[in-house]
Every structure is written in C-alpha cells, then in structure tokens.
N, C-alpha and C positions, 0 to 999 in steps of 0.2 A: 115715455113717448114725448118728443117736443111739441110745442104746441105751434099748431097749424100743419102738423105732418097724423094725415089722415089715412096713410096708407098700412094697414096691417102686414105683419112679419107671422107668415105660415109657420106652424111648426114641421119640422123633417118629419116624412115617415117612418114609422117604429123601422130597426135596421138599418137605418141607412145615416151613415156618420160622414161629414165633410172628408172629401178627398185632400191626400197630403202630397205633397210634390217627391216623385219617387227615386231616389239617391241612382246615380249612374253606376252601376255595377261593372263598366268596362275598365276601370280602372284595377280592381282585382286578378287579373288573368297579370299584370306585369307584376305585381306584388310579387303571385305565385312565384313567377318567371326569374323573379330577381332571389327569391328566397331557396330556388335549386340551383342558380349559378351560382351562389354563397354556398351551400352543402356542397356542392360539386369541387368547386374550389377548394373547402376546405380540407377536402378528401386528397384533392390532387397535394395540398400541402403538405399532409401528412404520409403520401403514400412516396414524395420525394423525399421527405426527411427519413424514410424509413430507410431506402435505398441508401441516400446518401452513408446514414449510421453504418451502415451493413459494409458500405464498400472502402470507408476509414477503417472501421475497424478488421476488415481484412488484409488491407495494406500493412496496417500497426503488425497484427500477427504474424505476418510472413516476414517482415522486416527482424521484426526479434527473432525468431526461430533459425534467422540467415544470421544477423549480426553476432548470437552466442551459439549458432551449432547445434542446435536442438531438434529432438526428431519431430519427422514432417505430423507425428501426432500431439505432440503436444499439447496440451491443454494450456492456455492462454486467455486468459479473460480481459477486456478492454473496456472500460468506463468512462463514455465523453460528459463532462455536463454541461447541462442545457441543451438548446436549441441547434443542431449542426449545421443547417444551411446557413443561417446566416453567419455563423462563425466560418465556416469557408469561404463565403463571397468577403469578410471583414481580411480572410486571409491569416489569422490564428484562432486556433483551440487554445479558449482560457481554460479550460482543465483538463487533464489526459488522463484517465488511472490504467496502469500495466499492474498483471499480477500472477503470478504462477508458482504452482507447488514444484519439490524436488528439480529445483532448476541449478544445476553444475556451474561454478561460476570459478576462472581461475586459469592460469597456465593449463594451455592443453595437453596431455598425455604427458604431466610431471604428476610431481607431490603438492604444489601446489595448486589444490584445488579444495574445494569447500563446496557441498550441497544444503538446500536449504527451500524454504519458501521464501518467495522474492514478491517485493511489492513497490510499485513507483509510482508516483504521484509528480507531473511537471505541469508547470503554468506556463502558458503562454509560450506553446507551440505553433511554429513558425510550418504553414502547411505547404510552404513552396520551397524551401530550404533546409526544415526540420530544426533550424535553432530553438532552444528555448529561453527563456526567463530565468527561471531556477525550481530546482526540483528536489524531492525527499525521497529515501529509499529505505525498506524496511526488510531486515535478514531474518527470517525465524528459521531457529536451528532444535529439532529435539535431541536425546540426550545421546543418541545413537551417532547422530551427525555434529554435535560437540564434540563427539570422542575423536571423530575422525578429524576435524578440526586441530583436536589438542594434543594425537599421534604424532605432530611434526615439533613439538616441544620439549627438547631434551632434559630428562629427565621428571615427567608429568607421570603419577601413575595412573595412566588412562584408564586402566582393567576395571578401578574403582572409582571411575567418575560419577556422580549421581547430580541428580536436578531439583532440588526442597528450598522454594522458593520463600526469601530473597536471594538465596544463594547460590550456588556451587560447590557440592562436596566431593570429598576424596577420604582415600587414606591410607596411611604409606604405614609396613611392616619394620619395626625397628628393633635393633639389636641388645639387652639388657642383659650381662651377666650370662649369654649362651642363650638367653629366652629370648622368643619371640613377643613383640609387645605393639599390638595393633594400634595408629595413632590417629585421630582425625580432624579430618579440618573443615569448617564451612567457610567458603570462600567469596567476599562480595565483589561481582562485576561491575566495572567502572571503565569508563573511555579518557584516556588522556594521550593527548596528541597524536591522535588517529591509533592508537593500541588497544586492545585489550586488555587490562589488567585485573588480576586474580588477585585481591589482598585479603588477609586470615582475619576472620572475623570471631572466629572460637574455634577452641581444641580441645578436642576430648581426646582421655587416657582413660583405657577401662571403664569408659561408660559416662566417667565423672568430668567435669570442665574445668580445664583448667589453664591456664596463660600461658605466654610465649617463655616468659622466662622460669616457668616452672618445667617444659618439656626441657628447653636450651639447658638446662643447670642436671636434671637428669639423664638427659643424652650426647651433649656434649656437641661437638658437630657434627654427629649425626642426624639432627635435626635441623640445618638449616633445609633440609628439604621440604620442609614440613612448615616453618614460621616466615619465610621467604615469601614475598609479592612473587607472583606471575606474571614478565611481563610477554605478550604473544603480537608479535607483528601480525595486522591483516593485512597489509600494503598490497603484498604478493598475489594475494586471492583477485585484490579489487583493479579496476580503472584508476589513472593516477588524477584523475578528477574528481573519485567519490573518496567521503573520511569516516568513518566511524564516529559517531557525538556522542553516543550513550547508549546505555547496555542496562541493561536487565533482567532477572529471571523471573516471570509470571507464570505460577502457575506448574507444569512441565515442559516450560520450556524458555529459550534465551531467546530473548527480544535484543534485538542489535537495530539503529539507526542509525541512517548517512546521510550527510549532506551531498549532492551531485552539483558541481559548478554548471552553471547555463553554458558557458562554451564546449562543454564535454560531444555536444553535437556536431560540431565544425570545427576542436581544434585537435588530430588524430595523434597528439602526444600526450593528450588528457585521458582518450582510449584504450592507449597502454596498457601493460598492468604497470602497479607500482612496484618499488623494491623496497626489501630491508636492509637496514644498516649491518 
C-alpha cells in the first residue's frame, strides 16, 4: 500500500472472479459459410473432372473402334494422366494410353493381317485436331497368333512353332540315307530395319547341340532351311508411319515395339499400310 493511500482493497466474494471481455462469435457463421463453399467447390471440381474423363475417353473409344473396324463391343481401355480439365482448357493431353486385346490389325479381308494385344502410349495430344507429339506401340503376340503371323512365310514350318523364352523354336524333318531325322532350332528375335528377324541361335540333332556347320556338312543343302536367318516383313500388317525397334520373347510370348511418327494423325499416307519389297 502507498503511503498516504488510506483507502482498503475489499477482497471478491468467494465465487465470483473478474469479468473478461467476451470474443464476438459472429465472425464464426462465415468461417462456416466459407469452409462449405470450398467442400462444395471442391466437389463440383471433381464431379467435372469425372464427366470430363468419362466423355474423352468415350470419344478416344469410339474413334478407335471406327478407325480399325472393331466390333461395337470391344473392349478398349483408355488411360489419361493427370488432371483432364485443365489439360483441355491448355488444349493437349500430355499422356493418352490406348489398349486392347486380340485387336486385328492389317489389310482388310487379305492375308495380310496379324491379331494381337495392342498397346499405345502418345504424348501430346492435340484435342482440337488430334495431332500428337510422338508415341510408342506395343504388339503382344501368343504362340497361336505368331503361327498365324509366320503362315505367310514361305517355307517356315509353322506346325512346329514354339515360344521358350529368349527364343523362337521350330523344327524341320530332314532327309538322311531314306531316314527321317528330326532337326531343331532356337531362334533369337531381333528388329532390323523395321523386319522381323529369326536368327539360329542353337540346333539340336537327336536331342544333342550341335552347330550350323555340323547339320550344313551332314545334310548338305538340305539344311539351309534350318541354319538360314528369317527374315519377315511386317510393313504389310502395319501403318506406314509405325516401325518395329525391337522384338522379344518374354515369357510365352513375343513382345514386339514401334515407334509411331507424330504426323501419323494428319498425314493419311502415314495411315496406309506399308509394303514389302
């Protein structure tokens, strides 16, 4: 207490504690207000990208089903990445993925033609013109749809084609002294200059392995059929815009990739098919 201050300080009544100044609550209701326009919103953003996705990739399906002739059931799967709307309002899809099993790809109602599982991957699709960037294609063939593939190959014995990955085998029945003399080859797939090629990677005689110039020196020229590269145009099958790069058998079955040129979209001689020499 200061001195000359005479006046006492009451203590509170038990219960009773100084009042506090009491926060304005009206401020809370726009909080609220602002925190369901933002769920609302974000819902609406979501409930447009859904639609958006849904009706890309129904245009994508029906455009492929029309462009190769595919029945109206087809199964067709369509993979954008990322975000759609705003790739459409930018005016391109940086990633497309197309993909379908047993899809017939080739001159209509010839011999050439080739079935397969098909897979496409293009960047920087153009969604007012459909041009792209550039894009990958990927062929899987089983061993049923190699044969059919390797039937257009004069003198391939397709009957005994088989899939024992890294290879490609066969085996051709050769003539010795009046006997029949079962030959075989494993064969490793390779791409050069948009072909196919089947090169003998080992021959077995009776079971046992043994070299090119040990069948050649037994059988004479009966056997180039046998130690000989395969070489197989795919030109015929493809667009003259896509190429074969490489080739491999994983597994049961042939893995085939192609590059597809970006003008393949907009220039209708890339469309084509190609030819063989």
């Amino acid at each position: 207490m200061a001195a000359g201050d005479t006046q006492v300080t009451e203590p509170l009544p038990d219960g009773m504690v100084p009042a506090t100044p009491r926060r304005s609550r009206r401020v809370w209701p726009w909080v609220v207000a602002f925190a369901i326009v933002a769920v609302l919103a974000v819902a609406a953003w979501f409930a447009a990208e859904a639609i958006a996705r849904q009706i890309v990739t129904g245009i994508v399906q029906d455009q492929v089903r029309t462009q190769l002739s595919l029945p109206a059931d087809q199964q067709i799967d369509v993979g954008i990445e990322g975000a759609v709307l705003p790739q459409l309002i930018a005016g391109t899809l940086t990633e497309l993925t197309i993909s379908s099993d047993d899809v017939t790809i080739g001159g209509q109602g010839s011999d050439a033609q080739v079935t397969g599982d098909v897979s496409v991957v293009a960047h920087g699709v153009s969604v007012r013109d459909g041009a792209i960037a550039n894009a990958d294609a990927t062929v899987v063939l089983d061993e049923q749809q190699l044969r059919a593939l390797m039937s257009n190959v004069d003198g391939f014995p397709v009957d005994s084609l088989g899939l024992a990955a890294p290879n490609v085998t066969m085996e051709v029945d050769l003539t010795l002294f009046g006997a029949t003399v079962p030959v075989g080859a494993a064969l490793t797939p390779s791409a050069d200059q948009g072909d196919l090629v089947l090169t003998p990677a080992s021959l077995q005689l009776g079971g046992a392995e043994v070299s090119a110039a040990q069948v050649q020196k037994t059988f004479g020229r009966l056997a180039d059929g046998v130690v000989r590269d395969w070489d197989v145009c795919v030109a015929q099958y493809l667009p003259a815009g896509v190429t074969l790069t490489s080739v491999e058998v994983t597994g049961d079955v042939l893995v085939a990739d192609f590059d597809v040129d970006g003008a393949i979209a907009t220039d209708p001689a890339l469309q084509e098919n190609g030819t063989c020499a």
